[in-house]
MIDOZA-552379 format. One record per atom (N, C-alpha, C): residue number from 1; atom name; x, y, z. Coordinates in steps of 0.001 Angstrom, whole numbers. Example, Ala and Ser with C-alpha at 12.3 -4.5 7.8 and 13.67 -1.06 7.14 Angstrom:
2
seq, atom, X, Y, Z
1, N, 13190, -5690, 7800
1, CA, 12300, -4500, 7800
1, C, 13200, -3300, 7800
2, N, 12850, -2250, 7080
2, CA, 13670, -1060, 7140
2, C, 12900, 30, 7870
//
This chain:
185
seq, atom, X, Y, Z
1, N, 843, -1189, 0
1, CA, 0, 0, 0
1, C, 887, 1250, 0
2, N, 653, 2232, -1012
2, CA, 1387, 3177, -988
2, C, 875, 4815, 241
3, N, 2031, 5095, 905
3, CA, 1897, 5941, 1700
3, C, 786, 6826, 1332
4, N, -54, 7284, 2143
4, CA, -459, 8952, 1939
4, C, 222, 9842, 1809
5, N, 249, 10813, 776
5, CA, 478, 12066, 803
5, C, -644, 12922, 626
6, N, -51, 14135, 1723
6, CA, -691, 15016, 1729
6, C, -342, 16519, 1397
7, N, -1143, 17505, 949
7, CA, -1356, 18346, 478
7, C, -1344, 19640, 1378
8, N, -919, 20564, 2004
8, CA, -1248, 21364, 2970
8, C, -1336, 22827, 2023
9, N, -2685, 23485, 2360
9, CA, -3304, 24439, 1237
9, C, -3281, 25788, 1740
10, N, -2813, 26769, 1961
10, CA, -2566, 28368, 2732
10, C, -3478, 29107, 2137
11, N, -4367, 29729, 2803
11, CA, -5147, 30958, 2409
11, C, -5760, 31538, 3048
12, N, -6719, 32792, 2865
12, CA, -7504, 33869, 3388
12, C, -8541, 32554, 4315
13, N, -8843, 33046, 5520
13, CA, -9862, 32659, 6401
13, C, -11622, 33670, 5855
14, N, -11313, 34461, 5005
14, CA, -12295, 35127, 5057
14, C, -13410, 35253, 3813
15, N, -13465, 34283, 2864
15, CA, -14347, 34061, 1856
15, C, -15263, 33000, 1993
16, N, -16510, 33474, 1922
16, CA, -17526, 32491, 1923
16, C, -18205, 31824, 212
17, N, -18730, 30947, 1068
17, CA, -19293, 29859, 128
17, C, -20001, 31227, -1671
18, N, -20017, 30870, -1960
18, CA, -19676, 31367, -3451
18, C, -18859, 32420, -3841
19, N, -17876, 32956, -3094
19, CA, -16832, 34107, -3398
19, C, -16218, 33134, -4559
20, N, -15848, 33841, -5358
20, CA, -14326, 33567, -5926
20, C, -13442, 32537, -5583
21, N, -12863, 33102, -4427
21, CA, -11803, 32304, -3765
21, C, -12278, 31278, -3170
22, N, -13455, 31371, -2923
22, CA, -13761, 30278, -2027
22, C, -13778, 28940, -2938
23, N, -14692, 29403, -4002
23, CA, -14867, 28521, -5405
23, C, -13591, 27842, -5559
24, N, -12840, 28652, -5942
24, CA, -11530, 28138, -6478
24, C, -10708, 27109, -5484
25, N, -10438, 27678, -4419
25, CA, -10134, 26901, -2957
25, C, -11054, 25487, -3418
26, N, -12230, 25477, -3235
26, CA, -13312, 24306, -3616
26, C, -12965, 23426, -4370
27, N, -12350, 24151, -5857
27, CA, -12347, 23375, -6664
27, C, -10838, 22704, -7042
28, N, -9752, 23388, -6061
28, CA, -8478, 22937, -5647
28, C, -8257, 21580, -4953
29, N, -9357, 21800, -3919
29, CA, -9983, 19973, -3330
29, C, -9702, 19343, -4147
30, N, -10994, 19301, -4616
30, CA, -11241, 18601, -5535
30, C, -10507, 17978, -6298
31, N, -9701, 18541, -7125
31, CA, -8608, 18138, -7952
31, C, -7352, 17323, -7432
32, N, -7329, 18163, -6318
32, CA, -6339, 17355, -5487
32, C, -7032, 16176, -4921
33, N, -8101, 16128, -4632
33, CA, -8680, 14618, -3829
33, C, -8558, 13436, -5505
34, N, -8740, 14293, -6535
34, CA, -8989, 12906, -7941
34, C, -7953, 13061, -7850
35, N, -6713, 13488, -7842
35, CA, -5293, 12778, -8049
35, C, -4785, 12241, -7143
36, N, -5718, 12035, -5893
36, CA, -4961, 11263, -5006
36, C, -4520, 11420, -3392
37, N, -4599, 12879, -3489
37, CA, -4064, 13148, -2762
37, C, -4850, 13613, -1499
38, N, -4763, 13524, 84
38, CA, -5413, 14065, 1206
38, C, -5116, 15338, 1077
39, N, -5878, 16266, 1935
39, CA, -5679, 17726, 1709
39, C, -5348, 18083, 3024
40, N, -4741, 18816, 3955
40, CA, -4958, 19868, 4708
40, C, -4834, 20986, 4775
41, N, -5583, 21892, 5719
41, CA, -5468, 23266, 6009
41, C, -5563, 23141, 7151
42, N, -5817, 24980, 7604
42, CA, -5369, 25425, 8859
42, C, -7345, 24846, 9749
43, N, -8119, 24212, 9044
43, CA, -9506, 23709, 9159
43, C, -10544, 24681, 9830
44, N, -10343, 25884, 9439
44, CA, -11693, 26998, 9975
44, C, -12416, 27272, 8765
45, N, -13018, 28401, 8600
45, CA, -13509, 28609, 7208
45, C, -12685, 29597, 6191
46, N, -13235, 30153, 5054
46, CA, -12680, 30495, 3957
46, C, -12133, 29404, 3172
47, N, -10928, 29615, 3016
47, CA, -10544, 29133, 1596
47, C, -10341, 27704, 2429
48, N, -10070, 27310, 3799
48, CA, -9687, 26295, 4429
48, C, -10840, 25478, 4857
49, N, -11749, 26125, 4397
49, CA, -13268, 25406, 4345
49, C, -13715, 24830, 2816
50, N, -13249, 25525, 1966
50, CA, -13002, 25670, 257
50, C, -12578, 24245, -306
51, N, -11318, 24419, 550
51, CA, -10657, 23270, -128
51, C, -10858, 21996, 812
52, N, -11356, 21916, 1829
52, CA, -11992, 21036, 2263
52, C, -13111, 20305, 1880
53, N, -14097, 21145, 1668
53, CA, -15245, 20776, 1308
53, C, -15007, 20120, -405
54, N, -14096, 20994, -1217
54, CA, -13830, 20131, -2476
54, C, -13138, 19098, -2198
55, N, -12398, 18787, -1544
55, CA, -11527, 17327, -1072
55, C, -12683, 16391, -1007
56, N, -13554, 16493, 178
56, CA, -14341, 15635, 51
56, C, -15454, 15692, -742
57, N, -15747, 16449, -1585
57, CA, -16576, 16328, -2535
57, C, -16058, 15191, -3842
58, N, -14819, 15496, -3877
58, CA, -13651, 14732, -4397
58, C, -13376, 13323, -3971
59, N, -14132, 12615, -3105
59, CA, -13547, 11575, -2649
59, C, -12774, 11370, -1807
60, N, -12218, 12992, -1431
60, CA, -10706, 12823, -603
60, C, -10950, 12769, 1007
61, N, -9527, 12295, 1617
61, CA, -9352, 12594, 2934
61, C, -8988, 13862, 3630
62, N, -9801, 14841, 4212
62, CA, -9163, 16037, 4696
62, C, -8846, 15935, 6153
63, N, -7736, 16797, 6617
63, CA, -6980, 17188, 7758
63, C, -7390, 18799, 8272
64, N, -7487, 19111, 9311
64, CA, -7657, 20314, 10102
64, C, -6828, 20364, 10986
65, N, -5934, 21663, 10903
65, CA, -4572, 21810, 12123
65, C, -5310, 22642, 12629
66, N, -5683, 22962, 13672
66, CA, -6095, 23829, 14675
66, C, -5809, 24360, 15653
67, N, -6701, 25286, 16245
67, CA, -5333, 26036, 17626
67, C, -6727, 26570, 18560
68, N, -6155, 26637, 19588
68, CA, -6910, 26886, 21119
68, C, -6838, 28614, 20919
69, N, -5716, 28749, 21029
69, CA, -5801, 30099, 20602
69, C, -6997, 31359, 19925
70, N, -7425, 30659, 18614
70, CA, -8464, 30855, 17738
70, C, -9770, 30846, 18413
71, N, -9822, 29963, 19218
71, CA, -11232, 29514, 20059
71, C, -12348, 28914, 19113
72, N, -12109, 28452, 17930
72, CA, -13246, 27893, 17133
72, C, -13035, 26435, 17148
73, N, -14222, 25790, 16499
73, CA, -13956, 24456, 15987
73, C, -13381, 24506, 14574
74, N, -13066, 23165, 13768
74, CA, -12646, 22684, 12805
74, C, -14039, 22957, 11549
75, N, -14248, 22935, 10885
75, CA, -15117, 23302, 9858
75, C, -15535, 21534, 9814
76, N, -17445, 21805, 8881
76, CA, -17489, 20220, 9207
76, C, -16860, 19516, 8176
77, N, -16232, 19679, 6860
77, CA, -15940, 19471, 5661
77, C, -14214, 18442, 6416
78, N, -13801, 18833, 7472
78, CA, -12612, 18007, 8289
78, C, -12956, 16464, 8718
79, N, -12152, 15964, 7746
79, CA, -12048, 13988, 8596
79, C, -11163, 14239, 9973
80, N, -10247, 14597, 10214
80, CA, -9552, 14376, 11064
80, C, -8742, 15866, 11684
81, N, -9162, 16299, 12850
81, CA, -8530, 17646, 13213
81, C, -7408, 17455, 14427
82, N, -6523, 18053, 13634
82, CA, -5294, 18218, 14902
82, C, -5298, 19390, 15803
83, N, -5331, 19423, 16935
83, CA, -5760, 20540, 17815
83, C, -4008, 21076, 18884
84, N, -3854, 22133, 18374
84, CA, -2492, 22476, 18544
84, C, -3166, 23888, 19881
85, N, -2388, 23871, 20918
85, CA, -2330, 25058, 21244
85, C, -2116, 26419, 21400
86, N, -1332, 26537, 19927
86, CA, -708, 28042, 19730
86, C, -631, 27982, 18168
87, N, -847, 29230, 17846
87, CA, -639, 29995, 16303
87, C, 388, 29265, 15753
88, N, 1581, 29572, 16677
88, CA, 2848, 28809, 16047
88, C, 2537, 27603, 15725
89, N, 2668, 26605, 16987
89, CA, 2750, 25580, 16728
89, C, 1910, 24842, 15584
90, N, 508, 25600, 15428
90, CA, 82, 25369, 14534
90, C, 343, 25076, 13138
91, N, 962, 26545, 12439
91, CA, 1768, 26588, 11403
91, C, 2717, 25552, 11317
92, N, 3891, 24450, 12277
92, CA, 4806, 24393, 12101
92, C, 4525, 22819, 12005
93, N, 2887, 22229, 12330
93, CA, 1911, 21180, 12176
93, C, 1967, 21137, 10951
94, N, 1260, 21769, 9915
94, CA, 1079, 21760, 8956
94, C, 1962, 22231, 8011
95, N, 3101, 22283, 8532
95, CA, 4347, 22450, 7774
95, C, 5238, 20625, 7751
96, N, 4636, 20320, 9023
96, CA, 5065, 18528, 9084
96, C, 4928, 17828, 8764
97, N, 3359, 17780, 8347
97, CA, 2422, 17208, 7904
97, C, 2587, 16849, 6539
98, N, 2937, 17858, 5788
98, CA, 2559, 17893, 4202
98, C, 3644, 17399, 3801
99, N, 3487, 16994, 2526
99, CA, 4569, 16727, 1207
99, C, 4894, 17202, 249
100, N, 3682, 18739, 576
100, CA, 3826, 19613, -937
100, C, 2374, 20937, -576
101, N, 2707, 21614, -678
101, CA, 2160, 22892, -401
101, C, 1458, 23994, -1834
102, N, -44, 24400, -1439
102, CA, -453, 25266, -2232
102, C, -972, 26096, -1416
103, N, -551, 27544, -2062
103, CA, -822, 28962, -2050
103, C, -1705, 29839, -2224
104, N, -2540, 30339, -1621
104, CA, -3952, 30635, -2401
104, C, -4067, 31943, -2082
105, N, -4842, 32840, -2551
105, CA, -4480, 34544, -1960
105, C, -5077, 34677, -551
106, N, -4646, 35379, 457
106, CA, -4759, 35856, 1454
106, C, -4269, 36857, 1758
107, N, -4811, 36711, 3452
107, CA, -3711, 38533, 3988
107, C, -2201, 37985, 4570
108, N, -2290, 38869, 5578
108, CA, -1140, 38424, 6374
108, C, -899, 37169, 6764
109, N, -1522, 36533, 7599
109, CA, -1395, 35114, 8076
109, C, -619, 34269, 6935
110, N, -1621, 34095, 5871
110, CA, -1383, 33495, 4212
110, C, 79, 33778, 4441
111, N, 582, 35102, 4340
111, CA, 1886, 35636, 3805
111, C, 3041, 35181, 4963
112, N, 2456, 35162, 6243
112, CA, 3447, 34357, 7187
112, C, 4108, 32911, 6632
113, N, 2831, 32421, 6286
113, CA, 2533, 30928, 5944
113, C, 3681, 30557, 4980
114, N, 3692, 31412, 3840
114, CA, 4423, 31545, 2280
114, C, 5764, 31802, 2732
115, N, 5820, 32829, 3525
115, CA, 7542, 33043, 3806
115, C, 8338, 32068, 4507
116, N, 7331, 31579, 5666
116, CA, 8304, 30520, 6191
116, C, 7927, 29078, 5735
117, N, 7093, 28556, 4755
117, CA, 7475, 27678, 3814
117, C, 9035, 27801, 3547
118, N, 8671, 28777, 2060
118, CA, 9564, 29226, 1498
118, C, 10826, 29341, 1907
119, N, 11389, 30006, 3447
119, CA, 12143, 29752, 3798
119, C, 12895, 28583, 4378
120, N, 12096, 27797, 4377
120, CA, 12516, 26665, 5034
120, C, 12666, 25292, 3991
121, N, 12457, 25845, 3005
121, CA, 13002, 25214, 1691
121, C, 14073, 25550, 1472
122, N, 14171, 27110, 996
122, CA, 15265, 27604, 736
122, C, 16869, 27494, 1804
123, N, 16530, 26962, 2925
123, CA, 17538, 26532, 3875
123, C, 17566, 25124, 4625
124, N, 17408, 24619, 3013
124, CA, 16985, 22880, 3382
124, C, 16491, 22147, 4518
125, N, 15521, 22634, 5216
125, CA, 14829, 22415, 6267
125, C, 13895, 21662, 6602
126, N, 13249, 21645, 4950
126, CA, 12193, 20635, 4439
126, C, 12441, 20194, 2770
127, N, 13731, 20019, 2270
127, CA, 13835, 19666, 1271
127, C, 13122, 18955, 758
128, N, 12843, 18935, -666
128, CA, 12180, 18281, -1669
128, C, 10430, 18036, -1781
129, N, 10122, 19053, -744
129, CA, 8434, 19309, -645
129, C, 7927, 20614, -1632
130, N, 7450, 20371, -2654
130, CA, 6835, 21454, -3799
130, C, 5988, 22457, -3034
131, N, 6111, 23177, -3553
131, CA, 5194, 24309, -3438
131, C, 5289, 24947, -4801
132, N, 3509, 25393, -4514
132, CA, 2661, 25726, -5640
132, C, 1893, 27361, -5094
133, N, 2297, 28368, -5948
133, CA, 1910, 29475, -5592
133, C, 342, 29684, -6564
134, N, -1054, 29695, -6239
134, CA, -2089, 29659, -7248
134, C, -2265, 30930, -7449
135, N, -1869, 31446, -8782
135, CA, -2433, 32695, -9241
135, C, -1555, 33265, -9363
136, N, -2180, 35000, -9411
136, CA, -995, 35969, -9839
136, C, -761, 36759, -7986
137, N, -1664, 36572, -7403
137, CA, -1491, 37338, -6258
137, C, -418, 37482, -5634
138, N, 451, 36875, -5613
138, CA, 1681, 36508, -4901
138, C, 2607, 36783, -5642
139, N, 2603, 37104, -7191
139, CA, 3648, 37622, -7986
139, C, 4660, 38708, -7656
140, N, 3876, 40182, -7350
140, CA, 4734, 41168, -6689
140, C, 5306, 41309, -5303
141, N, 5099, 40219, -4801
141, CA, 6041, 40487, -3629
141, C, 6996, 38688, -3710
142, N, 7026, 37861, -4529
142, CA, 7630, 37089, -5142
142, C, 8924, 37963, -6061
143, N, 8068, 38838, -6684
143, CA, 9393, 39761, -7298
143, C, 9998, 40249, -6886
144, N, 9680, 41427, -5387
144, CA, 10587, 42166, -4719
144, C, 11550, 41589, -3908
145, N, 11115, 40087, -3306
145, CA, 11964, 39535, -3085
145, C, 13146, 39140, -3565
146, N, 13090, 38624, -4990
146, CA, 14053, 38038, -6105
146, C, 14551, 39064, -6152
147, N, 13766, 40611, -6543
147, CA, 15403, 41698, -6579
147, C, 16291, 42141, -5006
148, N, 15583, 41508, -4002
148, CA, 16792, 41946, -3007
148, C, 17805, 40801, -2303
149, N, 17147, 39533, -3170
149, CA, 18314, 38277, -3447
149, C, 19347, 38412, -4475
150, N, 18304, 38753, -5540
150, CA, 19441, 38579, -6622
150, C, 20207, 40028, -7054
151, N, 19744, 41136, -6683
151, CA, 20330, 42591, -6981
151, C, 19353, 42803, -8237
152, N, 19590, 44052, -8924
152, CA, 19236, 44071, -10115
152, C, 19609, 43677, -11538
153, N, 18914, 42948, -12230
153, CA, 19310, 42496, -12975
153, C, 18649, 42709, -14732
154, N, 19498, 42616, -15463
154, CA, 18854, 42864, -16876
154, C, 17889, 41992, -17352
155, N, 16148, 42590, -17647
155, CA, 15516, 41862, -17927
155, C, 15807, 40059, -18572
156, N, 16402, 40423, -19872
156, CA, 17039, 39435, -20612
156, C, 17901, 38639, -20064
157, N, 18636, 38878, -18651
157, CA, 19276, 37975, -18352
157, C, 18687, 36661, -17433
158, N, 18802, 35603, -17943
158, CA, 17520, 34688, -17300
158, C, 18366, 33345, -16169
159, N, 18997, 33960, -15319
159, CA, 20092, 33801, -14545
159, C, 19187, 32507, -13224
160, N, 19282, 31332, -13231
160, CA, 18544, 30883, -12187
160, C, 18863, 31675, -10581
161, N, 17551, 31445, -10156
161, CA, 18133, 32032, -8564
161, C, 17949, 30959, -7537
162, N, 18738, 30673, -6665
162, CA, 19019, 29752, -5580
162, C, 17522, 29764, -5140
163, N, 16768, 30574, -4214
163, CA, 15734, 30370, -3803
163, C, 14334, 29809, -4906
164, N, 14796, 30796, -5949
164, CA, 13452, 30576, -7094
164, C, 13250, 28604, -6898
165, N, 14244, 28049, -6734
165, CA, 14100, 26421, -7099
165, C, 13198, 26003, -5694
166, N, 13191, 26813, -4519
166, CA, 11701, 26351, -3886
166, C, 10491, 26475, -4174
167, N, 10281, 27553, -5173
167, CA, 8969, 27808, -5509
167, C, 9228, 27085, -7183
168, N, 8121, 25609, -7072
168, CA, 8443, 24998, -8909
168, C, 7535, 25758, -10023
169, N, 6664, 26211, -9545
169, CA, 6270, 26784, -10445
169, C, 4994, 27445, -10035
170, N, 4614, 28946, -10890
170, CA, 3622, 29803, -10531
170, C, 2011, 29212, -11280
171, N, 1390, 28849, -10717
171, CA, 343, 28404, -11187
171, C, -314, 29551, -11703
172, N, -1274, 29167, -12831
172, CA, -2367, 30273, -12961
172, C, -3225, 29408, -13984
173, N, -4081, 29425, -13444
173, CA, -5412, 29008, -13755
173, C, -6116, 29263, -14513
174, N, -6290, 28304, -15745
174, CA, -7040, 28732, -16811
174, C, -8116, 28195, -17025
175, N, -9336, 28288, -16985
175, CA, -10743, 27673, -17256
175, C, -10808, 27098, -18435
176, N, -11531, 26029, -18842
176, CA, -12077, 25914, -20515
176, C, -13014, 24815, -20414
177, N, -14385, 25432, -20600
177, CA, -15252, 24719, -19867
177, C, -15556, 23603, -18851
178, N, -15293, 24557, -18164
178, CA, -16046, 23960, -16462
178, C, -14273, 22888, -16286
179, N, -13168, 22986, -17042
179, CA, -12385, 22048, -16478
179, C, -10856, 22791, -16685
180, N, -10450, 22848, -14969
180, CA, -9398, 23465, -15011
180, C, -8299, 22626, -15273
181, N, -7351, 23716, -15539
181, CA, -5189, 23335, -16044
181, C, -4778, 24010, -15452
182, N, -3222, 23413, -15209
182, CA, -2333, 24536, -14780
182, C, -1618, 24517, -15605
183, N, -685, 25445, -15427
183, CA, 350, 25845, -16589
183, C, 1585, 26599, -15942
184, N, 2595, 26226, -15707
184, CA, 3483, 26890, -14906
184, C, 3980, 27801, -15760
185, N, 4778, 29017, -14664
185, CA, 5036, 30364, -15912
185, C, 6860, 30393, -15278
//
């Protein structure tokens, strides 16, 4: 029997059931539950309700990292909730947990989430776990970063950057009837 892997999904707590994001979150499940894969999030609502509820709409197994802190329950769309006592520890659950990470737009929290991924790739900490940034949201401050790693550099020069190899590729999402692709850029 081959191991589970799982999926751990970062985003806004604050979109409800037919926003946008929420949709998309939804339909991220989903996709991820037909290829296989269990999902987790941070298991409250928004996008961590999103992609829950598409997981198991999907067939899939979902996970909820949770925290005392927060004072809520797990959303009901959660098979199985891990109940952590602090913000941190939370994050650093669902940084353990996974085998590969997606990005979804949010605020701050989201952006905590992304940096110390990210960093902890980039300083082999969690080697060889993907991460997937969905969309364009995350592009400009993905860029400002790269120019105060890499300095400035001439458009045309297409120079790999040490960190860029944690992030494999920028998703963006293209519709064509009712069935999504990705397409890395």
């Amino acid at each position: 029997m081959t191991p589970e892997k799982i999926v751990t999904v970062f985003g806004s707590s604050r979109p409800k059931a037919g926003d946008a994001e929420y949709e998309e979150a939804r339909e991220l499940g989903k996709l991820l539950a037909k290829c296989g894969f269990a999902v987790c999030s941070g298991g409250f609502g928004g996008v961590m309700e999103g992609v829950s509820r598409g997981a198991k709409e999907g067939g899939g197994k979902t996970y909820g990292v949770t925290a005392e802190f927060f004072k809520r329950k797990a959303n009901a769309w959660v098979d199985t909730e891990v109940r952590m006592d602090t913000w941190d520890a939370r994050l650093f659950e669902l940084v353990r947990l996974a085998d590969g990470f997606a990005v979804c737009k949010g605020g701050t929290g989201t952006l905590v989430e992304l940096a110390v991924v990210w960093e902890m790739l980039n300083k082999s900490v969690i080697a060889g776990k993907p991460i997937v940034v969905v969309g364009d949201f995350w592009q400009p401050i993905l860029d400002r970063v790269r120019e105060v790693e890499q300095g400035p550099r001439p458009s045309t020069e297409n120079r790999v950057w040490g960190e860029a190899t944690a992030i494999w590729c920028i998703a963006r999402q293209t519709r064509t009837r009712r069935r999504t692709t990705w397409r890395g850029s």
